[in-house]
N, C-alpha and C positions, 0 to 999 in steps of 0.2 A: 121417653125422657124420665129419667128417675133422678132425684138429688135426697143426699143422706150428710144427718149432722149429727155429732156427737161430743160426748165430755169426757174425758176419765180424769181422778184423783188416785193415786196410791202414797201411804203413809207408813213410812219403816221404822219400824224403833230395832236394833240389833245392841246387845250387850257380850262380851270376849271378854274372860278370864282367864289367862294364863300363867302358870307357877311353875317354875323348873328349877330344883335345886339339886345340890350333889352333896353325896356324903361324903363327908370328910373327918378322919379321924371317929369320933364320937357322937356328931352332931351333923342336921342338913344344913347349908350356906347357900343361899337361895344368890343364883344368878342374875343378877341385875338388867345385862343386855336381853335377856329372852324372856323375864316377868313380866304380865302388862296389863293393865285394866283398861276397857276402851269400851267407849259406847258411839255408837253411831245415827244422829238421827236425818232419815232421808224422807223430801216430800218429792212427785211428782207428778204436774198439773199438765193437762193435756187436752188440748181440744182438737177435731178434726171435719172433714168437708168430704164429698165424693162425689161426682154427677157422672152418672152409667146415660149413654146418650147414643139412641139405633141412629146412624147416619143412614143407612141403607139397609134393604134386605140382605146386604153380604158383610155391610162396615159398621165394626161395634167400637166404641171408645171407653173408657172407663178413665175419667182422672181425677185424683185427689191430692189433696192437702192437710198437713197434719202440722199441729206446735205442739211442740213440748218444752215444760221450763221447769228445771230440776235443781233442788238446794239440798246440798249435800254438808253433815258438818258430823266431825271424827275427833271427839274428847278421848284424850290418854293422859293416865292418874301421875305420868313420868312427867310427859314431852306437854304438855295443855291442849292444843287445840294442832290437832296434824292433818287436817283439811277441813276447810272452810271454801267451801266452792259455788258458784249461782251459774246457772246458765241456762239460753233458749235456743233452738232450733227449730228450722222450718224443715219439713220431710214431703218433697214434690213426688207424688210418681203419675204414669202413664203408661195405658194398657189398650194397645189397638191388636182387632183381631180383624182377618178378613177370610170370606168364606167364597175359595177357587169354585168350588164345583161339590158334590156330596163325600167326592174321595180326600179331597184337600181343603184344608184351612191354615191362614199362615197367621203369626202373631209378632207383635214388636212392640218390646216395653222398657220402663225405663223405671228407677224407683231409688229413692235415696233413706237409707235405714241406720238405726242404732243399736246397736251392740253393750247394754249395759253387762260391767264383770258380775257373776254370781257373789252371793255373801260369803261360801269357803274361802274364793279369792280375796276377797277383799279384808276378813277377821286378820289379824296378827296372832295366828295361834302358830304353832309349832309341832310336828310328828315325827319324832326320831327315828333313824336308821341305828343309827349307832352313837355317841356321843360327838362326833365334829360332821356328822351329815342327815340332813332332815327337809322336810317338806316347812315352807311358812307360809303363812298369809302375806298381803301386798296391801295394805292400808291407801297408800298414793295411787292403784291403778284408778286408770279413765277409763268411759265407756268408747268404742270404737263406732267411728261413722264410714258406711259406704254408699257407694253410687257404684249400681250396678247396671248393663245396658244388655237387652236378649233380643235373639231373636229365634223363632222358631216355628216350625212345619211341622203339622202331622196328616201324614196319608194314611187313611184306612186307620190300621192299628200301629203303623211303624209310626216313629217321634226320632227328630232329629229338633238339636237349641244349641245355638253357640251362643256363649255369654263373657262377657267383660266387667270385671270387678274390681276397683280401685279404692282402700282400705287403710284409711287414717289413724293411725292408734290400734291396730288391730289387738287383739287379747289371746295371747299364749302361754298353754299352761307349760309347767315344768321346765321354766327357765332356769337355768346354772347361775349360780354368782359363789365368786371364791371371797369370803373373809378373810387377809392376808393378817390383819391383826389378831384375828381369834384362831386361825386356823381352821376352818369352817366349809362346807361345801353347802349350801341353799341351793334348794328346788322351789323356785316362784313361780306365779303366773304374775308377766307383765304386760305393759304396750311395744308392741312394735313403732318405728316410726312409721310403716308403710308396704303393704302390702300389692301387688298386683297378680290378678289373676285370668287365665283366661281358659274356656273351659269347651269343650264339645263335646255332649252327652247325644246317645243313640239309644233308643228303645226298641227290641226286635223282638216283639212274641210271635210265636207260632203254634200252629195245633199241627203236629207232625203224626198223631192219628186220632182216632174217636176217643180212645183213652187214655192219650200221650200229649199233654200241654206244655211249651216250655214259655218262661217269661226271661228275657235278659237282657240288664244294662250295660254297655260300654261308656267309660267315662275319661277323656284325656283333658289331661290338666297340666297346664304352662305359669310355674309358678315364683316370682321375683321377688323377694325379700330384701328390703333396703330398714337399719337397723344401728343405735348405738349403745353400747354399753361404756358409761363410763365417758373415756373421749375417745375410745377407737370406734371406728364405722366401720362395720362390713357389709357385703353384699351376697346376697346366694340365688343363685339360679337353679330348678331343676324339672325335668321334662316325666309328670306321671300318668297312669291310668290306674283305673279299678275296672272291674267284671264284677258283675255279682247276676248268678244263674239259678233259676228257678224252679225245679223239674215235677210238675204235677202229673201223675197218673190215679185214674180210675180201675182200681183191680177188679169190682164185684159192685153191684146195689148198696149204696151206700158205704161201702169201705175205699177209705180211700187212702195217698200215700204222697209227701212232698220230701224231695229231696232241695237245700239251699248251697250253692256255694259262693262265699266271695274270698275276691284276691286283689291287695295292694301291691302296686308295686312301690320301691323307695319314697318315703315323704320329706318333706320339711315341717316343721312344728318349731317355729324362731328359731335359736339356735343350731337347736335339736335335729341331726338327719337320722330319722328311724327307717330299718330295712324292710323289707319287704313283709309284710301278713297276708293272712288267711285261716278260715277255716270255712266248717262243713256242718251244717242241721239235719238231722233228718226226725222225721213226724210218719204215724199213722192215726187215721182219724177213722171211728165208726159211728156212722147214726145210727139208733135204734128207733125210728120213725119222730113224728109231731109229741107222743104220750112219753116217752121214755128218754128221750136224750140224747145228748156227744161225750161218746169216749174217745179223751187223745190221749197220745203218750209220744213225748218228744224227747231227742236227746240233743242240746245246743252243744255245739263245740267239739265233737263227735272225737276226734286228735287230741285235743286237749291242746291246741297248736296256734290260741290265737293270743301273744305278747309282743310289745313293742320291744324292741333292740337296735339301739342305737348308741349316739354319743354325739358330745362338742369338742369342737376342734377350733380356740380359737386363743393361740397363743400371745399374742399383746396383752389376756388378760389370763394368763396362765392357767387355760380351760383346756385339759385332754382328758377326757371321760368315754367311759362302756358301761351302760347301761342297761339292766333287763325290768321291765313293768309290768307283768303281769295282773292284768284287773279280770282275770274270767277262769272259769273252771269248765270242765268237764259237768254236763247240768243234768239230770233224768226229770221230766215233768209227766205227770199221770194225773190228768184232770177227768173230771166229770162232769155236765154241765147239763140241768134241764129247768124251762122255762115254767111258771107257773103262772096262774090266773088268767084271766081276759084275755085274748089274743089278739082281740078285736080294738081296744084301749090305743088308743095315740100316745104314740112314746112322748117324754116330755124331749123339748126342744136341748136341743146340746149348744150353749153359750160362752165361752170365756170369758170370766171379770177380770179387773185390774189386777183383785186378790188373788187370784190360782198363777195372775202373768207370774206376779212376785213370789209366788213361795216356789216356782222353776227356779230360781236365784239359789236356792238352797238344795244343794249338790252333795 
């Protein structure tokens, strides 16, 4: 019987200065709708419980309880005060594992989490495409809360989990909104109203010979988007998987060689249906023993073939877009890496604070 208790505080001060003017004539004439000064101060207060309890030599439970109560407040030098918000939550979960035999273990959990937006989401800044199309910030987004419900079996090395996710306010980036008065196209991250998901992941490694390892996931996902913009509601349904394949070979004494592949098929991202992706890694690594080192040399992205392409389609709000996002390149990485001092020295422990949770926020 083990019981654990704990605290965390985190404290955000965020400052957003934005200036966008156009020349005109002789002189810049600074744009009023998209100049902004804004400051944001956020605290969050968080206490938490957890009692890990052996029922039996086969039955393990683990359940805790978590609060967190968050005051959020967004000064802007135009509008005054554009959110001022307080709020607490309770986060239940529970984690039973039971252990069949030495080849099988089965587990069933349950866990309700929160989703705070990052700070790019959340700044009112601006990144232009062209003059009437740009990326902005979302000042008003919420964090999203879900309740999630698993269950899962691993035999030997193989791993199967079906899971269930149900997803209030969920947080999506690259949402469309047309400004009919400016003539405008915005790229935001918003809230969803609601999300549901439902998911069967499979893990199948194999060693297919002494030198030939493969690792690889299968993932289907059943996914229901319920949503409003404005006053129209829509609803999207859509049925997907991923693969992503692993291919490990030993060529020689320490040289060795990975190849990676994965592959989407169609997604949803609110709006957004992006078509299908993929691409391909590949690595060779050599040691020159315990004295000398690891030489890798990796090429990510091998095609150059991994961007989103998609669009919205959603005419009540006069949304027809094609879209291309490229966020990756074609990579060459040629590392070197060798260990010095003590061997024998105890690493220091690897912890996460409040502080490292918060600066993920900034994207």
């Amino acid at each position: 019987f083990k019981i654990e208790a704990g605290a965390k505080g985190a404290f955000s001060n965020f400052e957003n200065d934005v200036v966008v003017e156009t020349f005109d004539g002789q002189d810049y004439i600074e744009d009023p709708t998209l100049t902004n000064f804004s400051n944001l101060d956020e605290r969050i207060l968080a206490a938490y419980t957890s009692v890990d309890y052996k029922i039996s030599d086969k039955f393990n439970a683990k359940i805790g309880l978590r609060f967190e109560h968050t005051d959020s407040k967004l000064d802007s030098d135009k509008d005054g005060v554009v959110v001022d918000r307080s709020f607490g939550e309770l986060f239940p979960s529970a984690f039973f594992t039971y252990i069949v035999n030495d080849s099988l273990n089965m587990n069933v959990s349950y866990s309700r989490r929160i989703t705070r937006p990052t700070f790019n989401e959340m700044a009112p800044f601006v990144i232009f495409f062209d003059p009437n199309t740009f990326f902005a910030g979302n000042p008003a987004i919420q964090p999203a809360i879900s309740n999630a419900f698993k269950i899962g079996a691993n035999y030997k090395s193989l791993v199967l989990s079906l899971q269930y996710t149900l997803e209030n306010g969920t947080i999506a980036r690259f949402q469309e909104r047309f400004d009919e008065e400016n003539e405008r196209l915005i790229f935001i991250a918003d809230n969803l109203d609601e999300l549901n998901t439902f998911s069967i992941t499979l893990g199948l490694p194999f060693k297919i010979t002494h030198w030939w390892k493969t690792q690889n996931t299968l993932i289907f996902l059943n996914t229901r988007i319920l949503n409003t913009i404005n006053e129209s509601q829509y609803e999207q349904k859509l049925n997907s998987f991923n693969i992503n394949s692993t291919q490990s070979f030993t060529i020689a004494d320490n040289l060795t060689a990975e190849i990676n592949f994965n592959y989407n098929s169609p997604q949803l991202f609110g709006s957004l249906k992006i078509e299908s992706t993929y691409f391909l890694n590949v690595g060779i690594q050599k040691k020159f023993g315990e004295k000398w080192g690891t030489l890798r040399f990796n090429v990510n992205d091998i095609f150059d073939s991994f961007e989103y392409n998609g669009g919205t389609n959603i005419p009540e709000e006069n949304l027809n877009t094609d879209n291309t996002f490229d966020f990756s390149n074609r990579t060459f990485l040629l590392t070197y890496t060798r260990n010095f001092g003590n061997k024998k020295l105890k690493s220091a422990r690897s912890r996460q604070t409040g502080a490292e949770e918060e600066r993920q926020r900034v994207n």
